[in-house]
C-alpha positions in Angstrom: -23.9 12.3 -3.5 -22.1 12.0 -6.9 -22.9 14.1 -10.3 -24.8 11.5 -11.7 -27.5 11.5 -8.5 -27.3 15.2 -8.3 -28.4 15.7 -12.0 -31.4 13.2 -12.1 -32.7 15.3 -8.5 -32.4 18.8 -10.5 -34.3 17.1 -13.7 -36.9 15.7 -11.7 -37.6 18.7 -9.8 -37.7 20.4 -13.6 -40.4 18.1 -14.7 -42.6 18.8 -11.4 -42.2 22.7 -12.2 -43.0 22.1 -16.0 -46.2 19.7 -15.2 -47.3 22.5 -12.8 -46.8 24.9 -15.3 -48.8 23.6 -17.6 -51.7 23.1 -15.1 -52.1 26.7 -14.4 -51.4 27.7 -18.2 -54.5 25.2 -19.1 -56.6 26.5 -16.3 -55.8 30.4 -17.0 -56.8 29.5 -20.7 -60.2 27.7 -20.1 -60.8 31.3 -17.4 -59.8 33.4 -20.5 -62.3 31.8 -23.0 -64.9 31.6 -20.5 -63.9 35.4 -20.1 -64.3 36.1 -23.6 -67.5 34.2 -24.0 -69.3 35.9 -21.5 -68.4 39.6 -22.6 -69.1 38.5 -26.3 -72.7 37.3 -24.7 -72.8 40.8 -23.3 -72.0 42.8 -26.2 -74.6 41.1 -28.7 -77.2 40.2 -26.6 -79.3 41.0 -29.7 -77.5 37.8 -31.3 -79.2 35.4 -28.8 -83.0 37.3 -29.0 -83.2 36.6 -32.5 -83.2 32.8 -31.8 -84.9 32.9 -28.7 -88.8 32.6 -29.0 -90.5 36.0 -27.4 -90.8 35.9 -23.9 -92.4 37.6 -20.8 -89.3 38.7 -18.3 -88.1 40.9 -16.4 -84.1 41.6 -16.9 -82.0 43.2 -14.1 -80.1 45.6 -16.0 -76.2 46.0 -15.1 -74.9 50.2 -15.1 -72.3 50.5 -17.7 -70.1 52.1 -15.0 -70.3 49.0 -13.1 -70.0 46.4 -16.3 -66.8 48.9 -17.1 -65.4 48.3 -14.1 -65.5 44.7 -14.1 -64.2 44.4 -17.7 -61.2 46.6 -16.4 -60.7 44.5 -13.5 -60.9 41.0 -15.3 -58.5 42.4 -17.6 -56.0 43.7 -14.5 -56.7 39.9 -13.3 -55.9 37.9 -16.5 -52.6 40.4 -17.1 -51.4 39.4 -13.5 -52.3 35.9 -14.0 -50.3 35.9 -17.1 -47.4 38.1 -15.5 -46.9 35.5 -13.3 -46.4 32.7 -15.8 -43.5 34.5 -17.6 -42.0 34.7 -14.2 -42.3 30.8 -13.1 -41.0 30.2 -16.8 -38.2 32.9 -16.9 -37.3 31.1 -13.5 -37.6 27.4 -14.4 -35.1 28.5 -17.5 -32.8 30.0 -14.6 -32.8 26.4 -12.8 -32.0 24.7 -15.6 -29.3 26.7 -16.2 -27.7 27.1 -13.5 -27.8 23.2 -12.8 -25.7 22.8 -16.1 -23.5 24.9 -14.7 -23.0 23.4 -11.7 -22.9 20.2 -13.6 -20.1 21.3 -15.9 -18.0 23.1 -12.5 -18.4 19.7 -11.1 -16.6 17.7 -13.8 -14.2 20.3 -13.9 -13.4 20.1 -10.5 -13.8 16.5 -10.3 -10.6 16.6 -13.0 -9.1 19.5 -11.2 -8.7 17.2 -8.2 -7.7 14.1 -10.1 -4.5 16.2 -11.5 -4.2 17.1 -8.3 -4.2 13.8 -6.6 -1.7 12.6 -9.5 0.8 15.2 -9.2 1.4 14.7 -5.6 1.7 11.1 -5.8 4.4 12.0 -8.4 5.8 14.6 -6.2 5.5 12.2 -3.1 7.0 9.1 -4.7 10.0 11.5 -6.2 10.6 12.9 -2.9 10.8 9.3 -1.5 13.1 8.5 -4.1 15.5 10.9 -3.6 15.3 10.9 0.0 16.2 6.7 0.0 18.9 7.5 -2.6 20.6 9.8 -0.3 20.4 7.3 2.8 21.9 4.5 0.6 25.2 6.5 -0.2 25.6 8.1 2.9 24.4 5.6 5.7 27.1 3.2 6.7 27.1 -0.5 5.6 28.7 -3.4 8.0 30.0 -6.6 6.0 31.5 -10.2 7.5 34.6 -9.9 5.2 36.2 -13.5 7.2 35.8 -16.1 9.7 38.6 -17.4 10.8 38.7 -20.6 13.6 40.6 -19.9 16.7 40.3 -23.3 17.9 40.2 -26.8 16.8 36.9 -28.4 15.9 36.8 -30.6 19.5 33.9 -33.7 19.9 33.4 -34.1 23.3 32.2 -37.1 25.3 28.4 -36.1 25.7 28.4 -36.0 22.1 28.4 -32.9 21.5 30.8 -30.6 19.2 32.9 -27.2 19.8 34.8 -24.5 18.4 35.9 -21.0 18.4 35.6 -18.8 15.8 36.7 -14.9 15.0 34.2 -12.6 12.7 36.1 -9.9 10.8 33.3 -6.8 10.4 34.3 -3.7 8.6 32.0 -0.4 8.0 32.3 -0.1 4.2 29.7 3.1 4.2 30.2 6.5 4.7 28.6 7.4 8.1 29.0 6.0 11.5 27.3 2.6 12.4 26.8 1.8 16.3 24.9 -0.7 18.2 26.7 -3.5 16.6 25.2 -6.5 17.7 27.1 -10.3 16.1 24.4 -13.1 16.5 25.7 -16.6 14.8 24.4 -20.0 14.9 26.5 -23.3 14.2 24.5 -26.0 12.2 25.2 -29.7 10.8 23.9 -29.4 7.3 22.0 -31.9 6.1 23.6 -34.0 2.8 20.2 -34.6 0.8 18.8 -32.4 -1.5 17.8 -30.1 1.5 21.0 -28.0 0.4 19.4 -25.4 -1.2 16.6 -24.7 1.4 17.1 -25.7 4.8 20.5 -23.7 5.6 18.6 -19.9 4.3 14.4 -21.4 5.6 17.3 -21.3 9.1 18.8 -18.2 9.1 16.0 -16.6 8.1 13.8 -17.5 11.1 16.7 -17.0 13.1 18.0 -13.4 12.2 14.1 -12.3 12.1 14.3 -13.3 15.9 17.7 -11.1 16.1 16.3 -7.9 15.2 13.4 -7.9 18.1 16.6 -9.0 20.7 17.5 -6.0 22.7 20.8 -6.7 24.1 23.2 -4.3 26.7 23.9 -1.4 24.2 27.3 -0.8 26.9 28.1 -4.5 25.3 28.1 -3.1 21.4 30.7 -1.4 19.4 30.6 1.5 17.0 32.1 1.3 13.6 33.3 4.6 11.4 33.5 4.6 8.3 36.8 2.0 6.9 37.0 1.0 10.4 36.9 -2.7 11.3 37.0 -4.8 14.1 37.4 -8.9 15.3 34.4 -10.4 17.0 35.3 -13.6 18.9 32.6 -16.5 19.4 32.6 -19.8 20.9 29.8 -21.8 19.0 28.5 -25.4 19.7 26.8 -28.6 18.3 24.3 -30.3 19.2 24.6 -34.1 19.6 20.9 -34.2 17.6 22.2 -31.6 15.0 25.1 -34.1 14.8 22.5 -37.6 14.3 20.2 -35.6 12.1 23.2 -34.4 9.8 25.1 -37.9 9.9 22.1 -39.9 9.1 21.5 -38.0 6.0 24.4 -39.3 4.8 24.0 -40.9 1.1 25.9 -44.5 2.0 24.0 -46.6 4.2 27.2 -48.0 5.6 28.7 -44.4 6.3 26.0 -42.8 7.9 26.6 -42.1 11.3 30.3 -41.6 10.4 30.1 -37.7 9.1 28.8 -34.7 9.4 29.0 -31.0 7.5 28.8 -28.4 9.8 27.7 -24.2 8.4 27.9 -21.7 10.0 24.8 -18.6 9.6 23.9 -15.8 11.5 23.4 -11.8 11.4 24.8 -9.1 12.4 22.6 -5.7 13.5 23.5 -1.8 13.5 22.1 1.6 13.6 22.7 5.0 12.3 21.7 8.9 13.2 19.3 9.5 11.1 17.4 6.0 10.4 15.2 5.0 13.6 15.4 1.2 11.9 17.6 -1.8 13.1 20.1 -2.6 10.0 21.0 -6.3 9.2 23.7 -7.7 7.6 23.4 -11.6 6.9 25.9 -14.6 6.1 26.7 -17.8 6.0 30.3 -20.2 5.9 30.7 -23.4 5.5 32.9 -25.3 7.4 35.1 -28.5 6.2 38.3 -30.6 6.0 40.9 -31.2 3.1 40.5 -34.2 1.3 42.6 -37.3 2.5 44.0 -39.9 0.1 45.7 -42.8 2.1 45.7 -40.7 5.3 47.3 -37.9 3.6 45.9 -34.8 2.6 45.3 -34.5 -1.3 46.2 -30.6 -2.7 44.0 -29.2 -5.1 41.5 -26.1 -5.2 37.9 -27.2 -4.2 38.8 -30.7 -3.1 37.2 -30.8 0.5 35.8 -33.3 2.8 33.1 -33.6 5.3 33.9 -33.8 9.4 34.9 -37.1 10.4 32.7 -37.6 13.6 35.0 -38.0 16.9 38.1 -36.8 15.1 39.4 -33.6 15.9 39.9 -31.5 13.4 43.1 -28.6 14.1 42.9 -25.1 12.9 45.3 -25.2 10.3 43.1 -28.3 8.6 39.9 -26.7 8.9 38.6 -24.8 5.8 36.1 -22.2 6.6 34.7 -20.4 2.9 31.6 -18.2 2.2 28.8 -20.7 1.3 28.5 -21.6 -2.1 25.2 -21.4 -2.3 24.8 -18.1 -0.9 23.3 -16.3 2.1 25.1 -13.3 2.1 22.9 -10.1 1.9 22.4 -6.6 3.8 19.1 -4.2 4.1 
Protein backbone atom coordinates (compact mmCIF):
# COMPACT_ATOMS: atom_id res chain seq x y z
CA UNK A 1 0.00 0.00 0.00
CA UNK A 2 1.70 3.30 -0.99
CA UNK A 3 1.54 6.80 0.92
CA UNK A 4 -0.95 8.10 -1.20
CA UNK A 5 -3.64 5.06 -0.30
CA UNK A 6 -2.55 5.10 3.25
CA UNK A 7 -3.41 8.87 3.66
CA UNK A 8 -6.87 8.99 1.93
CA UNK A 9 -7.73 5.59 4.58
CA UNK A 10 -6.56 7.78 7.76
CA UNK A 11 -8.69 10.98 6.29
CA UNK A 12 -11.65 8.96 5.71
CA UNK A 13 -11.69 7.37 8.93
CA UNK A 14 -11.23 11.26 10.29
CA UNK A 15 -14.42 12.31 8.65
CA UNK A 16 -16.42 9.17 10.06
CA UNK A 17 -15.05 10.27 13.77
CA UNK A 18 -15.92 14.05 13.04
CA UNK A 19 -19.59 13.14 11.55
CA UNK A 20 -20.08 11.01 14.66
CA UNK A 21 -18.93 13.70 16.69
CA UNK A 22 -21.14 15.93 15.67
CA UNK A 23 -24.11 13.59 16.09
CA UNK A 24 -23.63 13.18 19.73
CA UNK A 25 -22.68 17.03 20.28
CA UNK A 26 -26.30 17.81 18.47
CA UNK A 27 -28.04 15.24 20.48
CA UNK A 28 -26.29 16.23 23.98
CA UNK A 29 -27.37 19.88 23.02
CA UNK A 30 -31.16 19.25 22.21
CA UNK A 31 -30.94 16.91 26.00
CA UNK A 32 -29.32 20.12 27.55
CA UNK A 33 -32.11 22.52 26.39
CA UNK A 34 -34.76 20.15 27.06
CA UNK A 35 -32.82 20.03 30.55
CA UNK A 36 -33.03 23.53 30.97
CA UNK A 37 -36.52 24.00 29.85
CA UNK A 38 -37.97 21.72 32.21
CA UNK A 39 -36.13 23.08 35.49
CA UNK A 40 -37.06 26.63 34.21
CA UNK A 41 -40.81 25.11 34.07
CA UNK A 42 -40.14 23.97 37.61
CA UNK A 43 -38.80 27.00 39.10
CA UNK A 44 -41.69 29.50 37.85
CA UNK A 45 -44.42 27.42 37.78
CA UNK A 46 -46.20 30.68 38.80
CA UNK A 47 -45.26 31.92 35.16
CA UNK A 48 -47.45 29.33 33.47
CA UNK A 49 -50.68 29.89 36.13
CA UNK A 50 -50.98 33.37 35.28
CA UNK A 51 -51.91 32.36 31.66
CA UNK A 52 -53.68 29.37 32.34
CA UNK A 53 -57.48 29.80 32.96
CA UNK A 54 -58.37 28.50 36.79
CA UNK A 55 -58.70 24.99 37.14
CA UNK A 56 -59.99 22.17 39.34
CA UNK A 57 -56.73 19.64 39.93
CA UNK A 58 -55.12 17.85 41.94
CA UNK A 59 -51.09 18.17 41.59
CA UNK A 60 -48.70 15.43 42.88
CA UNK A 61 -46.22 17.46 44.58
CA UNK A 62 -42.40 16.36 44.16
CA UNK A 63 -40.11 16.67 47.84
CA UNK A 64 -37.42 19.15 47.36
CA UNK A 65 -35.01 16.50 48.58
CA UNK A 66 -35.95 14.33 45.78
CA UNK A 67 -36.26 17.36 42.92
CA UNK A 68 -32.47 18.23 44.52
CA UNK A 69 -31.38 15.08 43.90
CA UNK A 70 -32.30 14.82 40.39
CA UNK A 71 -31.01 18.30 39.53
CA UNK A 72 -27.66 17.06 41.07
CA UNK A 73 -27.75 14.00 39.07
CA UNK A 74 -28.75 15.57 35.67
CA UNK A 75 -26.00 17.83 36.24
CA UNK A 76 -23.34 14.69 37.13
CA UNK A 77 -24.98 13.32 33.70
CA UNK A 78 -24.60 16.31 31.37
CA UNK A 79 -20.75 16.89 32.96
CA UNK A 80 -19.91 13.22 31.91
CA UNK A 81 -21.63 13.46 28.79
CA UNK A 82 -19.61 16.44 28.02
CA UNK A 83 -16.32 14.95 29.56
CA UNK A 84 -16.48 12.50 27.14
CA UNK A 85 -16.60 14.74 24.11
CA UNK A 86 -13.34 16.61 25.03
CA UNK A 87 -11.92 13.15 25.12
CA UNK A 88 -13.23 11.76 21.47
CA UNK A 89 -11.96 15.31 20.28
CA UNK A 90 -8.64 15.48 22.22
CA UNK A 91 -8.28 11.97 20.54
CA UNK A 92 -9.39 12.61 16.97
CA UNK A 93 -6.61 15.67 17.23
CA UNK A 94 -4.17 12.76 18.40
CA UNK A 95 -5.02 10.71 15.05
CA UNK A 96 -4.63 13.36 12.95
CA UNK A 97 -1.49 14.00 14.22
CA UNK A 98 0.08 11.21 14.39
CA UNK A 99 -1.00 10.23 10.77
CA UNK A 100 1.00 13.40 9.53
CA UNK A 101 3.67 12.06 11.23
CA UNK A 102 3.70 8.96 9.84
CA UNK A 103 3.09 10.61 6.62
CA UNK A 104 6.08 12.88 6.80
CA UNK A 105 8.48 9.53 8.31
CA UNK A 106 7.22 7.88 5.25
CA UNK A 107 8.59 10.33 2.70
CA UNK A 108 11.59 10.53 4.61
CA UNK A 109 12.17 7.08 4.47
CA UNK A 110 10.98 6.60 1.10
CA UNK A 111 14.13 9.18 0.19
CA UNK A 112 16.24 7.53 2.82
CA UNK A 113 16.03 4.34 0.73
CA UNK A 114 16.22 6.00 -2.66
CA UNK A 115 19.92 7.43 -1.55
CA UNK A 116 20.40 4.27 -0.42
CA UNK A 117 19.48 2.36 -3.44
CA UNK A 118 21.73 5.02 -5.46
CA UNK A 119 24.78 4.80 -3.49
CA UNK A 120 25.10 1.16 -3.85
CA UNK A 121 24.55 1.12 -7.46
CA UNK A 122 27.46 3.66 -7.44
CA UNK A 123 29.44 1.56 -5.06
CA UNK A 124 28.40 -1.70 -7.04
CA UNK A 125 29.21 -0.39 -10.54
CA UNK A 126 32.73 1.14 -9.03
CA UNK A 127 33.60 -2.08 -7.53
CA UNK A 128 32.87 -3.78 -10.95
CA UNK A 129 34.98 -1.33 -12.52
CA UNK A 130 37.85 -1.72 -10.77
CA UNK A 131 37.59 -5.36 -10.34
CA UNK A 132 37.46 -5.64 -14.69
CA UNK A 133 40.34 -3.17 -14.72
CA UNK A 134 42.51 -5.35 -12.70
CA UNK A 135 41.53 -8.59 -14.87
CA UNK A 136 42.40 -6.66 -18.10
CA UNK A 137 46.08 -5.84 -17.05
CA UNK A 138 46.79 -8.85 -15.26
CA UNK A 139 45.01 -11.78 -17.19
CA UNK A 140 46.97 -13.08 -20.08
CA UNK A 141 46.15 -12.24 -23.77
CA UNK A 142 46.96 -14.95 -26.73
CA UNK A 143 47.44 -13.31 -30.30
CA UNK A 144 47.99 -15.09 -33.99
CA UNK A 145 51.11 -12.92 -34.64
CA UNK A 146 51.81 -15.29 -38.38
CA UNK A 147 50.68 -17.89 -40.60
CA UNK A 148 53.11 -19.21 -42.43
CA UNK A 149 52.35 -22.28 -45.27
CA UNK A 150 54.26 -25.35 -44.80
CA UNK A 151 53.14 -26.87 -47.87
CA UNK A 152 52.18 -26.01 -51.40
CA UNK A 153 48.69 -25.05 -52.20
CA UNK A 154 47.94 -28.85 -54.01
CA UNK A 155 44.36 -29.32 -56.27
CA UNK A 156 43.70 -32.78 -56.24
CA UNK A 157 41.75 -34.92 -58.74
CA UNK A 158 38.33 -35.04 -56.80
CA UNK A 159 38.40 -31.41 -56.97
CA UNK A 160 39.21 -30.58 -54.03
CA UNK A 161 42.10 -28.27 -52.63
CA UNK A 162 44.94 -28.72 -49.80
CA UNK A 163 47.52 -27.14 -47.73
CA UNK A 164 49.39 -26.92 -44.59
CA UNK A 165 49.72 -24.21 -42.61
CA UNK A 166 51.78 -23.17 -39.23
CA UNK A 167 49.95 -20.57 -36.57
CA UNK A 168 52.50 -18.53 -34.57
CA UNK A 169 50.51 -17.77 -30.90
CA UNK A 170 52.29 -15.83 -28.28
CA UNK A 171 50.88 -14.84 -24.66
CA UNK A 172 51.31 -11.12 -24.68
CA UNK A 173 49.53 -10.69 -21.04
CA UNK A 174 50.89 -10.99 -17.78
CA UNK A 175 49.46 -14.22 -16.28
CA UNK A 176 49.35 -17.77 -17.40
CA UNK A 177 46.94 -18.87 -20.21
CA UNK A 178 46.14 -22.79 -20.52
CA UNK A 179 43.68 -24.77 -22.39
CA UNK A 180 44.78 -23.47 -25.65
CA UNK A 181 42.58 -24.66 -28.13
CA UNK A 182 43.54 -23.47 -32.39
CA UNK A 183 40.23 -23.97 -34.43
CA UNK A 184 40.65 -22.57 -38.18
CA UNK A 185 38.61 -22.86 -41.19
CA UNK A 186 39.83 -22.57 -44.90
CA UNK A 187 37.36 -20.65 -47.22
CA UNK A 188 37.13 -19.54 -51.08
CA UNK A 189 36.01 -16.04 -50.77
CA UNK A 190 33.60 -14.98 -52.89
CA UNK A 191 34.70 -11.85 -55.57
CA UNK A 192 31.34 -9.74 -55.54
CA UNK A 193 30.57 -7.21 -53.21
CA UNK A 194 30.07 -10.00 -50.48
CA UNK A 195 33.75 -8.95 -49.30
CA UNK A 196 32.84 -7.07 -46.58
CA UNK A 197 30.23 -9.49 -45.01
CA UNK A 198 30.38 -12.95 -45.81
CA UNK A 199 34.09 -13.78 -44.59
CA UNK A 200 33.19 -12.12 -40.60
CA UNK A 201 28.80 -13.34 -40.95
CA UNK A 202 31.47 -16.93 -41.24
CA UNK A 203 33.74 -16.76 -38.63
CA UNK A 204 31.43 -15.52 -36.44
CA UNK A 205 29.03 -18.47 -36.52
CA UNK A 206 31.91 -20.58 -36.65
CA UNK A 207 34.05 -19.46 -33.48
CA UNK A 208 30.55 -19.07 -31.50
CA UNK A 209 30.41 -23.00 -32.26
CA UNK A 210 34.20 -23.09 -30.88
CA UNK A 211 33.67 -21.90 -27.52
CA UNK A 212 30.79 -24.65 -26.56
CA UNK A 213 33.54 -27.46 -28.18
CA UNK A 214 35.07 -29.33 -25.29
CA UNK A 215 38.11 -30.89 -26.67
CA UNK A 216 40.92 -33.36 -24.68
CA UNK A 217 42.38 -30.78 -22.28
CA UNK A 218 45.73 -33.54 -22.30
CA UNK A 219 45.69 -32.23 -26.16
CA UNK A 220 46.12 -28.27 -25.23
CA UNK A 221 49.10 -26.29 -24.29
CA UNK A 222 49.70 -23.64 -21.64
CA UNK A 223 51.23 -20.37 -22.50
CA UNK A 224 53.27 -17.93 -19.81
CA UNK A 225 53.56 -14.87 -20.11
CA UNK A 226 56.17 -13.80 -23.51
CA UNK A 227 55.94 -17.36 -24.28
CA UNK A 228 54.94 -18.52 -27.71
CA UNK A 229 54.50 -21.53 -29.51
CA UNK A 230 53.86 -23.00 -33.53
CA UNK A 231 50.55 -24.70 -34.10
CA UNK A 232 50.63 -26.88 -37.26
CA UNK A 233 47.26 -27.49 -39.39
CA UNK A 234 46.50 -29.18 -42.41
CA UNK A 235 43.28 -27.36 -43.91
CA UNK A 236 41.11 -28.27 -46.94
CA UNK A 237 38.78 -27.01 -49.82
CA UNK A 238 35.87 -27.95 -50.80
CA UNK A 239 35.21 -28.69 -54.48
CA UNK A 240 31.70 -26.50 -53.86
CA UNK A 241 33.62 -23.74 -51.92
CA UNK A 242 35.85 -23.87 -55.00
CA UNK A 243 32.54 -23.56 -57.83
CA UNK A 244 30.83 -21.08 -55.53
CA UNK A 245 34.11 -18.81 -55.27
CA UNK A 246 35.05 -19.26 -59.09
CA UNK A 247 31.66 -18.52 -60.42
CA UNK A 248 31.68 -15.27 -58.67
CA UNK A 249 34.21 -14.34 -60.72
CA UNK A 250 33.46 -10.73 -62.48
CA UNK A 251 34.43 -11.95 -66.31
CA UNK A 252 32.04 -14.27 -67.68
CA UNK A 253 34.80 -15.90 -69.75
CA UNK A 254 37.12 -16.37 -66.54
CA UNK A 255 34.79 -17.72 -64.19
CA UNK A 256 35.50 -21.13 -63.40
CA UNK A 257 39.17 -20.27 -63.89
CA UNK A 258 39.99 -18.67 -60.15
CA UNK A 259 39.44 -18.77 -56.91
CA UNK A 260 40.59 -16.52 -53.55
CA UNK A 261 41.01 -18.60 -50.79
CA UNK A 262 40.97 -16.93 -46.64
CA UNK A 263 41.68 -18.31 -44.03
CA UNK A 264 39.46 -17.53 -40.40
CA UNK A 265 39.20 -19.18 -37.33
CA UNK A 266 39.72 -18.78 -33.30
CA UNK A 267 41.64 -19.63 -30.97
CA UNK A 268 40.32 -20.36 -27.00
CA UNK A 269 42.08 -20.08 -23.49
CA UNK A 270 41.63 -19.89 -19.82
CA UNK A 271 43.07 -18.39 -16.84
CA UNK A 272 42.98 -18.94 -12.69
CA UNK A 273 40.86 -16.65 -11.78
CA UNK A 274 38.13 -16.14 -14.72
CA UNK A 275 35.72 -19.29 -14.90
CA UNK A 276 34.98 -17.95 -18.81
CA UNK A 277 36.39 -19.44 -22.06
CA UNK A 278 38.73 -16.50 -23.79
CA UNK A 279 38.72 -16.07 -27.56
CA UNK A 280 41.03 -14.66 -29.78
CA UNK A 281 39.83 -14.25 -33.46
CA UNK A 282 41.60 -13.76 -37.08
CA UNK A 283 41.57 -13.92 -40.33
CA UNK A 284 44.48 -14.23 -43.52
CA UNK A 285 44.06 -14.07 -46.81
CA UNK A 286 45.79 -16.21 -48.95
CA UNK A 287 47.16 -15.34 -52.70
CA UNK A 288 49.70 -15.42 -55.46
CA UNK A 289 52.13 -12.68 -56.99
CA UNK A 290 51.12 -11.09 -59.88
CA UNK A 291 52.36 -12.61 -63.26
CA UNK A 292 53.11 -10.51 -66.36
CA UNK A 293 54.09 -12.86 -69.41
CA UNK A 294 54.48 -15.79 -67.07
CA UNK A 295 56.78 -13.98 -64.88
CA UNK A 296 56.13 -12.72 -61.65
CA UNK A 297 55.81 -8.74 -61.55
CA UNK A 298 57.58 -7.08 -58.08
CA UNK A 299 55.85 -4.57 -56.41
CA UNK A 300 54.25 -4.10 -52.83
CA UNK A 301 50.42 -5.02 -53.02
CA UNK A 302 50.37 -6.45 -56.47
CA UNK A 303 48.78 -9.97 -55.86
CA UNK A 304 46.73 -12.33 -57.77
CA UNK A 305 43.97 -14.79 -57.20
CA UNK A 306 44.65 -18.87 -57.27
CA UNK A 307 44.73 -20.22 -60.65
CA UNK A 308 42.46 -23.26 -60.30
CA UNK A 309 44.49 -26.76 -60.91
CA UNK A 310 47.81 -24.93 -60.66
CA UNK A 311 49.82 -25.60 -57.81
CA UNK A 312 50.90 -22.92 -56.13
CA UNK A 313 54.68 -23.58 -54.06
CA UNK A 314 55.38 -22.06 -50.70
CA UNK A 315 57.76 -19.65 -51.62
CA UNK A 316 54.83 -18.12 -54.21
CA UNK A 317 52.18 -18.12 -51.86
CA UNK A 318 51.39 -14.78 -50.00
CA UNK A 319 49.59 -15.36 -46.83
CA UNK A 320 48.72 -11.38 -45.06
CA UNK A 321 46.36 -10.43 -42.25
CA UNK A 322 43.03 -9.60 -44.05
CA UNK A 323 42.63 -6.31 -45.11
CA UNK A 324 39.42 -5.88 -44.16
CA UNK A 325 39.79 -7.05 -40.82
CA UNK A 326 38.73 -9.81 -38.45
CA UNK A 327 41.23 -9.64 -35.93
CA UNK A 328 39.85 -9.09 -32.35
CA UNK A 329 40.17 -10.72 -28.70
CA UNK A 330 37.50 -10.73 -25.50
Amino acid sequence: MDNTTQFVLIAKRILRELSALNQVVSALLLRIQEQIESIAKQQHPEDEREHTPPVLRAELQIPEAIKGHWERENTKKVRREWFAIGVSVATLFGVIGYALINYHMLGQMKEAAKAAKISAGAAQSAAETAHDTLIASNRPWIVVERMTATSPLIFLPNGRANINLSFHLKNVGHSVASGIYLRPYLMAHTFDNMWFTTPFARQTEWCDKVRKETPNPNALKTLFPNDDTWEPMGLELTKEEIDSSSATYPLKELRGKFIDPLVYGCVNYKFPFSKDVHQTRFMFSISRPFYKNNKIVAGKGLTAPIIIGRDVPVTELIIEKYFFGGTFAD
